[in-house]
C-alpha positions as CSV (number, residue, x, y, z in Angstrom):
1,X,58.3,-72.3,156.3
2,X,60.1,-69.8,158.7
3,X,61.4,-66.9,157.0
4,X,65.2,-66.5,157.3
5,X,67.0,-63.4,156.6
6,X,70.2,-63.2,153.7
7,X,71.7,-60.4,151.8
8,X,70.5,-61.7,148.4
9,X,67.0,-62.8,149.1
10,X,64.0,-60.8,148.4
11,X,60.8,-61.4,149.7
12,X,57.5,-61.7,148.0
13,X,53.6,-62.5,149.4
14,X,52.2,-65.9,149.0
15,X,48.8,-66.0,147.6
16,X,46.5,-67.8,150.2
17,X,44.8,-71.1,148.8
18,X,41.2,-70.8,148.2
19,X,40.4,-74.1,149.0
20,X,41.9,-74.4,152.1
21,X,40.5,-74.9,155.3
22,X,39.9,-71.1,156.9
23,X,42.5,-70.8,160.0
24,X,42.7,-68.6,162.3
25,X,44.4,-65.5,160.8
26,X,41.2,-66.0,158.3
27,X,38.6,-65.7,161.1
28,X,40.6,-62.8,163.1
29,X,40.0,-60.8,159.7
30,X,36.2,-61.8,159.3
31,X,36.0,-60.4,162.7
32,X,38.4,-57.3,161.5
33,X,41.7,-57.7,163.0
34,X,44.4,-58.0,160.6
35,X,46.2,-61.1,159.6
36,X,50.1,-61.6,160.1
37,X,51.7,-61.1,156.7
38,X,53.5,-64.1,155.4
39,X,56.0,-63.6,153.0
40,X,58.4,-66.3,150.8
41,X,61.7,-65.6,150.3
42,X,63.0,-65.8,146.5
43,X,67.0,-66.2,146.0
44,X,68.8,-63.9,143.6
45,X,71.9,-64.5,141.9
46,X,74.6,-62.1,143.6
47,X,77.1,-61.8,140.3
48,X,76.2,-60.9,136.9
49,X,75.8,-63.3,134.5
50,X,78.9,-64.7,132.7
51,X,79.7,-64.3,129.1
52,X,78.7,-67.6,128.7
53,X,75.4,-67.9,130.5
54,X,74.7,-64.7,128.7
55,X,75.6,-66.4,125.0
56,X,72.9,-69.3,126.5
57,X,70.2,-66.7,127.2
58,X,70.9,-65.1,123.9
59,X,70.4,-68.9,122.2
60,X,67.7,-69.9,124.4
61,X,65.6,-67.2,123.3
62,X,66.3,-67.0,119.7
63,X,69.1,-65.0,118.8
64,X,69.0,-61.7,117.5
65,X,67.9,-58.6,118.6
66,X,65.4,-60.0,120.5
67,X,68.5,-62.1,122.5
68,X,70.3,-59.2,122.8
69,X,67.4,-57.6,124.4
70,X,66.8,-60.4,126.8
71,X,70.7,-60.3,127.5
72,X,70.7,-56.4,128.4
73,X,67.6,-56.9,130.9
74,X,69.2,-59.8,132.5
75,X,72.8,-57.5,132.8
76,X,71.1,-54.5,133.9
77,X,68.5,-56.1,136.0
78,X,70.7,-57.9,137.9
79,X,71.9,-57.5,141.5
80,X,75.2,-55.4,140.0
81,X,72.8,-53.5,138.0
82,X,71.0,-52.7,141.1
83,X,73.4,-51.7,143.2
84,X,74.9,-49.4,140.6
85,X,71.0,-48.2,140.5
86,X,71.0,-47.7,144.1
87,X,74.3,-45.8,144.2
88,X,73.4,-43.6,141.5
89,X,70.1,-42.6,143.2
90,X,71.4,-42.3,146.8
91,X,74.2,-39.9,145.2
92,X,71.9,-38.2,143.5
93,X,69.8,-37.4,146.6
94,X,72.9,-36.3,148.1
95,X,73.4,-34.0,145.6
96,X,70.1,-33.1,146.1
97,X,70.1,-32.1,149.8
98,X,73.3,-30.3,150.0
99,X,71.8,-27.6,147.2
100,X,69.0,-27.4,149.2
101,X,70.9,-26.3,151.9
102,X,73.0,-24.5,150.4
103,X,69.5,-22.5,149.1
104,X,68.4,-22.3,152.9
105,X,71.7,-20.8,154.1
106,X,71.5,-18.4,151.1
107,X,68.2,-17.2,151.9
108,X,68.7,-17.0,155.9
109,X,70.9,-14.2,154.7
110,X,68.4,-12.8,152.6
111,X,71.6,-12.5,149.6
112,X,73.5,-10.8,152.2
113,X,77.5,-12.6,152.2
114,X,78.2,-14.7,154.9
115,X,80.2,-12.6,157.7
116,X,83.7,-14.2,157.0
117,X,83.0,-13.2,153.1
118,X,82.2,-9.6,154.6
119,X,85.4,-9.6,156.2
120,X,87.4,-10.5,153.5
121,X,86.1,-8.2,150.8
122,X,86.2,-5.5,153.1
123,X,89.8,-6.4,153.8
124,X,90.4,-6.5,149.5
125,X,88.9,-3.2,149.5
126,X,91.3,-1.5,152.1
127,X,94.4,-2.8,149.9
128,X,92.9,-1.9,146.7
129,X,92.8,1.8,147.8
130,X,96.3,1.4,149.4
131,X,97.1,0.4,145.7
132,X,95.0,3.1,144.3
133,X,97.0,5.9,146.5
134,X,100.3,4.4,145.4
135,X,99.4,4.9,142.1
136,X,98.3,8.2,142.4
137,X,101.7,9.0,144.0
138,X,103.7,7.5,141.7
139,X,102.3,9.1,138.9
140,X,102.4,12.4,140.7
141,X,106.4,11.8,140.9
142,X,106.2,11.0,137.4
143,X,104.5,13.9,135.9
144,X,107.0,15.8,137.9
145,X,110.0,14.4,136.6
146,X,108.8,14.8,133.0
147,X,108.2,18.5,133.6
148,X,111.6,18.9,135.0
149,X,113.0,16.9,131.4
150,X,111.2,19.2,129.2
151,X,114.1,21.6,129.2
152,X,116.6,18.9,128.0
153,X,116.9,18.5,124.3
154,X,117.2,14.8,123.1
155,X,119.2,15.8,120.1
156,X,122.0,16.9,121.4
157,X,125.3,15.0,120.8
158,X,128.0,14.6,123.3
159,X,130.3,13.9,121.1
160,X,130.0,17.7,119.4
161,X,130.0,19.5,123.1
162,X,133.1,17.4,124.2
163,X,134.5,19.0,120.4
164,X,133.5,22.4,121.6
165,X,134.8,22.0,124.8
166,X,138.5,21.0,123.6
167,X,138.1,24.5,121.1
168,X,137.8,26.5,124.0
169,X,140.5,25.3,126.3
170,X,143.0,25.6,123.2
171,X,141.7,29.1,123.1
172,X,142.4,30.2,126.7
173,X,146.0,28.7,126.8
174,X,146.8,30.4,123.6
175,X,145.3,33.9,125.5
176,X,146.9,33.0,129.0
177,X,150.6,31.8,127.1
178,X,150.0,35.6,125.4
179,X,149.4,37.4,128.0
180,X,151.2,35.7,131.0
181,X,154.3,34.5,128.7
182,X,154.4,31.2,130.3
């Protein structure tokens, strides 16, 4: 049988026949060479089952749990199940390498930040003490102008100093008309 090669076939050893005539792959390893491995190839179904061929297994083999059972293993252990397996794994071994080097490039710095990080925070710094000085200045400016608003007195009404005011003018033309006779 010459072995051929397909996505969907798996191969698997043949046992050798006891009672067959010794060849010469049999003598070659009496004398300690090795043999040529033969292998036969074993199709495999490349879709899942179908809800129907499922519903036969589950009859075929009872019913019940046990069906149910024997339904799952023939889902999962199928060639979707498998590839779904494979993908899983290979991601996870993805996953996998990246943290280790992210662990490598963390420890070739020995903790230290990676220079463009350096730049940056030192760059963050530089504005927060800008920030930090305007601040200061602006409260500075304030402090000031409260001091120079001490003097003023928040009750006083406009209203009564505008009265005051009219008083007095009535008062100097009444002295002026007096004295100057307009």
């Amino acid at each position: 049988m010459e072995p051929t090669q397909t996505p969907d076939v798996v191969p698997s050893p043949v046992p050798a026949d006891v009672n067959a005539a010794p060849s010469d792959a049999a003598v070659d390893v009496a004398a300690g060479a090795q043999a040529p491995a033969t292998t036969e190839h074993v199709e495999v179904p490349a879709t899942t089952p179908s809800a129907g061929e499922l519903g036969d297994l589950i009859a075929k083999s009872g019913g019940g749990a046990f069906g149910l059972i024997a339904a799952l293993i023939a889902v999962v252990g199928g060639t979707a199940g498998f590839k779904l397996w494979t993908k899983i794994s290979e991601q996870k071994h993805e996953q996998s390498m990246k943290k280790l080097d992210i662990e490598q490039a963390n420890a070739g710095l020995s903790g230290a930040q990676p220079p463009p990080c350096q730049a940056a925070h030192h760059t963050l710094v530089a504005d927060i003490k800008s920030l930090q000085a305007r601040a200061a200045a602006l409260e500075a400016r304030v402090e000031k102008l409260e001091k120079a608003s001490a003097g003023f007195d928040p009750s006083v009404d406009v209203g009564d100093l505008e009265e005051r005011v009219e008083v007095l003018e009535k008062s100097f033309r009444k002295k002026a008309r007096t004295l100057g006779g307009e």
